[in-house]
N, C-alpha and C positions, 0 to 999 in steps of 0.2 A: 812340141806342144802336145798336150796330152788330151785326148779324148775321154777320159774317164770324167763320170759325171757323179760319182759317190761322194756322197760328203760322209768328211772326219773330222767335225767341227770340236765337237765335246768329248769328252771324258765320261760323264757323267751319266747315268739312267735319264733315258726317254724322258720320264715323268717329273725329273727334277729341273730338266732344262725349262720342260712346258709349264712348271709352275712359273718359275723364274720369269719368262717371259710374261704367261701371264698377270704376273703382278706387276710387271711393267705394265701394262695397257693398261691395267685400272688404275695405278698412278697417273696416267695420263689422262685417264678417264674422270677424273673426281679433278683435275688441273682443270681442264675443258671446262666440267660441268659447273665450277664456278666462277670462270669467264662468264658464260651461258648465263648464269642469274645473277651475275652481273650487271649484262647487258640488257637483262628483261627488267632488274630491277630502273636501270637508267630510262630505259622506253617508257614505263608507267609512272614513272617519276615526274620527267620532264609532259608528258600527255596529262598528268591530272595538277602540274603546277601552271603551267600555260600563261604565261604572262603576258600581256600586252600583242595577245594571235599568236605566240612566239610557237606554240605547237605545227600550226597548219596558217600560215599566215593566209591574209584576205586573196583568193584569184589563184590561192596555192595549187599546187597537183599532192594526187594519191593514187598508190597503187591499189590494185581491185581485192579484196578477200583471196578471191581464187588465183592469184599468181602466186601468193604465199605459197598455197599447198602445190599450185602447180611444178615451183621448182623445189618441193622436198618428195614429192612422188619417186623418183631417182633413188631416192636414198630407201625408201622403203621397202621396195620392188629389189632391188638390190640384197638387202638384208635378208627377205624370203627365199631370194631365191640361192644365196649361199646356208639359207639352212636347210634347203631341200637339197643341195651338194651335200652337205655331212650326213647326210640321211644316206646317200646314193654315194659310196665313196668311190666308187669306181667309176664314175661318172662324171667324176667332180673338176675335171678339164672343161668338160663342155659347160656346167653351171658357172664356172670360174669365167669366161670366158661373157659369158650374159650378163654376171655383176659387173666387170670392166665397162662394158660396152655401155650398161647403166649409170653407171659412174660419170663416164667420160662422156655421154650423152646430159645427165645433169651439171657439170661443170662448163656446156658450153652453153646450154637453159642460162644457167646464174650468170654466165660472163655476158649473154645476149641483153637482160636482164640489167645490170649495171651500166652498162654499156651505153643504154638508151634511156636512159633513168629523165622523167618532164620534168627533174627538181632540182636543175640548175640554171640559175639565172645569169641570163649574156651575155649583160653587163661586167657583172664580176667575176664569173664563175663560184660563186659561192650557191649551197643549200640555200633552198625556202625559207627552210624553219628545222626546227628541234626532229619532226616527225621526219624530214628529210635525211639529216645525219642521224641518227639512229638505226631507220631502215637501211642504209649504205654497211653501219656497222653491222648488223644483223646478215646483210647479205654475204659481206666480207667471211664470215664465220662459218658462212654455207659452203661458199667459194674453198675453204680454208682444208672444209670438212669431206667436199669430194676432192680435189685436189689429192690429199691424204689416200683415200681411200681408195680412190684409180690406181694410186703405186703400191701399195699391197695387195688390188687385186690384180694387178701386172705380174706382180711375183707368183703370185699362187698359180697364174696359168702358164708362168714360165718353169717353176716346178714340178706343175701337175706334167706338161711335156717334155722336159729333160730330164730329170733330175730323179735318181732312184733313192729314195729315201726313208729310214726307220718310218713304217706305218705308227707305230704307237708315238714316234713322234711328230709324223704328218697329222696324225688325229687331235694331239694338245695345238699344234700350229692351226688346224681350221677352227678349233674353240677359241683360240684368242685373236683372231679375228675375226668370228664370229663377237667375241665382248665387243670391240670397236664398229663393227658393221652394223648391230645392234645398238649402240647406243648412240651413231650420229644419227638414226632414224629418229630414235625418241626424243635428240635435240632438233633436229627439223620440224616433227610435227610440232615442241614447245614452238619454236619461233613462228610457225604458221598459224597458230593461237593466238602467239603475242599478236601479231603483223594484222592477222584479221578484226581485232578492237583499235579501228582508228578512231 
């Protein structure tokens, strides 16, 4: 068994893998992002057709403004503090290491979150109403989005401490995950927007 931790993955120049890659993630990204208004367009859909209570029925429950943002703070804190790692590249084990923990601290927010969710009733176990399965799908997306984001920030700190690796290609590797760390923030705060007009 060999102790050697070099990777010989490519052929190729640093710069041509990191492009590669990162056009992956913003294909993945622009896939997401019209999930995402999707599901925003479905929320204000069914909230301004509202038929017969069908939104928020009579005696219904709602969640408060502030737990929207409360479970996308995770992802925000997260995304800053992997851009103060690409700032500090030598450092970027320990910053690595804070976005996981942020991560993995907000996917168990969203899982406590769902988990305990007032908008299921006893009898059937079915949703409220419309606002009920919407916010479930909305949170699910959350759930989806740290999930994701905890196993690529697991590699980065599993990287950052074993693994010797072309610097200019460690550096296209923290920008494209910077694209994705970045952009599930700016889908969380959309959903904390949405989630806060009930």
């Amino acid at each position: 068994m060999s102790s050697d931790t070099k990777f010989h993955v490519h052929h190729d120049a640093p710069e041509v893998v990191g492009r590669r890659e990162r056009l992956g993630v913003r294909i993945l990204i622009v896939a997401d992002g019209s999930f995402l208004f999707a599901m925003i367009f479905t929320y204000f859909y069914l909230r301004n057709l509202n038929v017969n209570d069908g939104w928020i029925p009579k005696g219904g429950h709602t969640f408060s403004a502030a737990s929207g943002w409360m479970s996308i703070l995770p992802l925000v804190v997260a995304a800053i503090v992997h851009k103060f790692g690409q700032r500090n590249i030598k450092q970027i084990g320990n910053y690595s290491i804070i976005t996981l923990v942020a991560y993995l601290y907000g996917a168990y927010y969203q899982f406590h979150q769902l988990s305990h969710m007032p908008f299921i009733l006893k009898d059937t176990h079915a949703f409220e109403g419309s606002y009920a399965s919407t916010w479930v799908l909305i949170a699910g997306a959350n759930m989806f989005h740290y999930i994701l984001a905890a196993f690529i920030a697991l590699g980065l700190v599993i990287r950052a401490r074993r693994a010797s690796v072309d610097p200019n290609l460690e550096k296209w590797r923290m920008r494209t995950a910077s694209s994705w760390f970045t952009w599930i923030a700016i889908a969380g705060v959309i959903c904390a927007v949405t989630t806060s007009m009930i």
